[in-house]
C-alpha positions in Angstrom: 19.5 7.3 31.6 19.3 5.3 28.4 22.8 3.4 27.8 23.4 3.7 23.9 25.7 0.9 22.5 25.2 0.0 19.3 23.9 1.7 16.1 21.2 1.4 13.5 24.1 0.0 11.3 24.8 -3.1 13.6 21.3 -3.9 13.9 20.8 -4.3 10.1 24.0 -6.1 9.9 22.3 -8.6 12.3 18.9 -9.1 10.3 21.0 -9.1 6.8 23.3 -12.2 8.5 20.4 -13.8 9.9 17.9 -13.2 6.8 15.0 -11.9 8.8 12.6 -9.2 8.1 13.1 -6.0 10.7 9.4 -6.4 11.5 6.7 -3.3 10.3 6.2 -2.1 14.0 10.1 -2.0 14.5 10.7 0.4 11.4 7.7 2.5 11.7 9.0 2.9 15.7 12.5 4.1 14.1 11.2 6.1 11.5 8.8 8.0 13.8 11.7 8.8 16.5 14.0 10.1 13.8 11.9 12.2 12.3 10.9 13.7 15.1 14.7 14.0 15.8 14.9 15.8 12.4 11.9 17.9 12.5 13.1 19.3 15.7 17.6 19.7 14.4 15.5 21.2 11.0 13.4 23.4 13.1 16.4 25.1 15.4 16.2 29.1 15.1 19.0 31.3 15.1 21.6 29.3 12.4 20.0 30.2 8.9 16.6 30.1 7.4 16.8 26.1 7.2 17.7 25.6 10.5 20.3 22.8 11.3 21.2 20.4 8.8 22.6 16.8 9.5 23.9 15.8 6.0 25.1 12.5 6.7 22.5 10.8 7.7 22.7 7.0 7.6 22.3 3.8 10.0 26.0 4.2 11.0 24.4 7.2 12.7 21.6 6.4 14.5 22.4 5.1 17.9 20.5 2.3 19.6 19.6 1.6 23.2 20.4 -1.1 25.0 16.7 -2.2 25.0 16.2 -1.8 21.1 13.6 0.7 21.7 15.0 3.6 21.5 16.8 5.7 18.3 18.9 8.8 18.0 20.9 10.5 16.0 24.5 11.3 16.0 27.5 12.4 13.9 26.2 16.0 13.5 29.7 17.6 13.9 30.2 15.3 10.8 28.1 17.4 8.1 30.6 19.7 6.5 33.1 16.9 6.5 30.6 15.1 4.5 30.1 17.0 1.8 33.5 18.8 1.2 35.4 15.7 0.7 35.1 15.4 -2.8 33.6 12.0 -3.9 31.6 10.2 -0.7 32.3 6.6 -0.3 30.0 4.2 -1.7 28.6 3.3 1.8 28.0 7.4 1.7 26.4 7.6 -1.8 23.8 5.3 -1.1 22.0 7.4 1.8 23.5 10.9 -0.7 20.5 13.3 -2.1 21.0 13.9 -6.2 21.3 17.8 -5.1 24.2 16.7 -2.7 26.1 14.3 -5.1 25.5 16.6 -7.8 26.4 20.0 -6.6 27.4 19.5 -2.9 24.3 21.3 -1.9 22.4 20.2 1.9 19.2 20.9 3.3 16.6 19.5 5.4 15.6 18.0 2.0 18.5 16.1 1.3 18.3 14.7 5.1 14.6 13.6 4.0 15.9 11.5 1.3 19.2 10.1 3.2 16.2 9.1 5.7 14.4 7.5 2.7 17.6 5.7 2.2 17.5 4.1 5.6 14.0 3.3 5.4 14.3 1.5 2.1 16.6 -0.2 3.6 14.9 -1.2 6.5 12.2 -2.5 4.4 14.3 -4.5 2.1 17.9 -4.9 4.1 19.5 -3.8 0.6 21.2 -0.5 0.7 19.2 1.7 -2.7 21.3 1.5 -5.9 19.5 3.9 -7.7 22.8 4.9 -9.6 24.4 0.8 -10.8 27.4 1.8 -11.3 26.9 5.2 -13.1 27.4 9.1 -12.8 24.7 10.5 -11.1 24.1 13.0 -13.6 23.4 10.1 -16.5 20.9 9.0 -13.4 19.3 11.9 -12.0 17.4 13.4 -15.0 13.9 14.7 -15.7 11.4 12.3 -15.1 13.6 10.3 -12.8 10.9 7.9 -10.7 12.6 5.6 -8.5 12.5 1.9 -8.7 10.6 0.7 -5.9 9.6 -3.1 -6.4 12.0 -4.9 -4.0 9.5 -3.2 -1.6 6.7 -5.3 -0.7 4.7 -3.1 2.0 2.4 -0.4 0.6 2.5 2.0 3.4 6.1 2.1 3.1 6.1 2.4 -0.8 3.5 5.3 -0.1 6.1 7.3 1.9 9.1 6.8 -0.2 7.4 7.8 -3.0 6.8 10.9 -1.5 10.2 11.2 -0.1 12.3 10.2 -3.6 11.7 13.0 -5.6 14.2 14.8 -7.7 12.8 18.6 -6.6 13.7 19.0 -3.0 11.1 21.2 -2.4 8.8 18.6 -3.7 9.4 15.7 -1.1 8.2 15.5 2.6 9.2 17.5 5.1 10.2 15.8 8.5 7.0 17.1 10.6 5.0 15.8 7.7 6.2 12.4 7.6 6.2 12.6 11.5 2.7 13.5 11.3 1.9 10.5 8.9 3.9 7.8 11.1 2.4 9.0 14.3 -1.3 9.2 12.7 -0.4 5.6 11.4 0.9 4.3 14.8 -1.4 1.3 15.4 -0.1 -1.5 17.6 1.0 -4.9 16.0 -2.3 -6.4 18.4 -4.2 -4.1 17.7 -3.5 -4.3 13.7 -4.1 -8.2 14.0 -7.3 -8.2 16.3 -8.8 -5.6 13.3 -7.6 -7.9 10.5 -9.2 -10.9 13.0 -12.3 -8.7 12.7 -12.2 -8.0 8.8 -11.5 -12.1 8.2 -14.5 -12.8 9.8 -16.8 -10.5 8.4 -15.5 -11.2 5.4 -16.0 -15.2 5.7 -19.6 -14.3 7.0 -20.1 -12.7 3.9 -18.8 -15.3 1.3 -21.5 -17.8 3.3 -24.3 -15.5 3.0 -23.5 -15.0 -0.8 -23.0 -18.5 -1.2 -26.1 -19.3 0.6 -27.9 -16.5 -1.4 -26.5 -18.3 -4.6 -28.3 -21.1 -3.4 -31.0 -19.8 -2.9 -30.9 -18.3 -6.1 -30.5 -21.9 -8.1 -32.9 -22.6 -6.5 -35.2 -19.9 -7.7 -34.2 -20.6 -10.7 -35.3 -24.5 -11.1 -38.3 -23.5 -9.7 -38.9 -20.8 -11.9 -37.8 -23.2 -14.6 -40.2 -25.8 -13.0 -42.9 -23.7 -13.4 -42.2 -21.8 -16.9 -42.3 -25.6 -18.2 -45.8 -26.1 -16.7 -47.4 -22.9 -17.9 -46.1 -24.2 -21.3 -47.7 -27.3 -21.0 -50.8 -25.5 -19.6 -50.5 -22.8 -22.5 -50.6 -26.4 -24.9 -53.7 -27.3 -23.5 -55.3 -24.1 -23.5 -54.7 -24.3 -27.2 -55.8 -28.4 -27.5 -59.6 -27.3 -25.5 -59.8 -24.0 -27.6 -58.9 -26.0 -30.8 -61.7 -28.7 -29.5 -64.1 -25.7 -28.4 -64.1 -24.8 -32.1 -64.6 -28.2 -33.6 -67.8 -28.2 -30.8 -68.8 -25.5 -32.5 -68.6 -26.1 -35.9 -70.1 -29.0 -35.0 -73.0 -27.3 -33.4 -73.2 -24.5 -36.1 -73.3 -27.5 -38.5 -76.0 -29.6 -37.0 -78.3 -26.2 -36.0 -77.6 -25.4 -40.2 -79.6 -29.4 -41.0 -82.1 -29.2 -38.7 -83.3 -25.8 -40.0 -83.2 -27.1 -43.3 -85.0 -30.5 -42.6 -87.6 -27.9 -40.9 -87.8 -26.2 -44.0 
């Protein structure tokens, strides 16, 4: 059995301290087992039409195994608690749904978008400020888009576009973005041999264009070479034509006397 004993919190404490990246395998990994974990709590018959929700969702809980392969989630019993105790902390707010800082409302929605909290901030080790110090309702009005640039991978920017949005019904579901992650799961290697592959095709291509530009100047002095001697030829075409018609004028001339001396 899989000995669980740290969280999701400590590990990003540890990169933060040490400045280094979690890498793009590692957070794709977590992602991909917590939203399966989600898609299965959201998916449980029997409690209401939405199924189980978590509503505090956040690295603090998401357990770790000993190994660092393996993620679940935890602090379930936690959810009411959560939202009925008036404001959240600020460690709370930053992983909080508009709709649950707003009106206290939860739903697998507002778990999507704690979970596009933690993934923001496993892209970025910064916890999303989306509010800087203000009410959320000066924040969270029409048009709201979220302010993405500290993120630097597009895949990831992809997804938490799709997960940030101010409609709940309008952001991902967790089979969805399971779905995408799973669909997306190519191995570090394997992601590296490929962009090995692309690298050199792409190098054998700039030779052959180069080579074809060559190829091409050279054409073109040639070309050049030649347009300059079909002028010159043209200019002697014209010298013999204008030296044809003297000949002839001449002859025309001479034929003219020697009728007349006939005469």
């Amino acid at each position: 059995m899989d000995r669980y004993d740290k969280t999701l919190e400590d590990l990003l404490t540890e990169h933060k301290r040490r400045r280094l990246p979690v890498s793009l395998e590692l957070v794709l990994s977590i992602m991909r087992q917590v939203a399966a974990a989600l898609a299965y709590l959201h998916g449980v018959s029997g409690v209401d039409a939405d199924g189980l929700v978590h509503c505090d969702l956040r690295p603090a809980n998401v357990l770790v195994s000993a190994d660092g392969e393996y993620f679940v989630i935890t602090g379930l019993s936690l959810c009411r608690d959560a939202l009925g105790s008036g404001s959240p902390l600020l460690e709370m707010a930053a992983y909080m749904a508009p709709e649950a800082l707003l009106r206290s409302e939860a739903s697998p929605a507002s778990d999507m978008w704690s979970l596009g909290a933690i993934l923001y901030e496993l892209a970025t080790l910064r916890r999303p400020d989306f509010l800087k110090g203000r009410e959320p309702a000066e924040v969270f009005v029409d048009g709201w888009r979220p302010d993405l640039s500290a993120v630097a991978d597009g895949f990831i920017k992809g997804i938490l576009e799709r997960i940030f949005v101010l409609e709940p019904e309008g952001r991902l579901t967790a089979g969805e973005l399971y779905k995408t992650l799973t669909a997306a799961a190519i191995p570090v290697s394997e992601l590296g041999h490929r962009h090995k592959v692309l690298e050199e095709k792409y190098n054998s291509l700039e030779i052959a264009v180069s080579n074809n530009n060559d190829r091409v100047a050279l054409l073109e002095e040639d070309a050049k070479a030649k347009s300059t001697k079909i002028d010159a030829l043209k200019d002697q075409g014209k010298e013999h034509l204008t030296m044809i018609k003297a000949l002839e004028n001449r002859f025309t001339q001479s034929s003219s006397e020697t009728n007349t001396s006939g005469s």
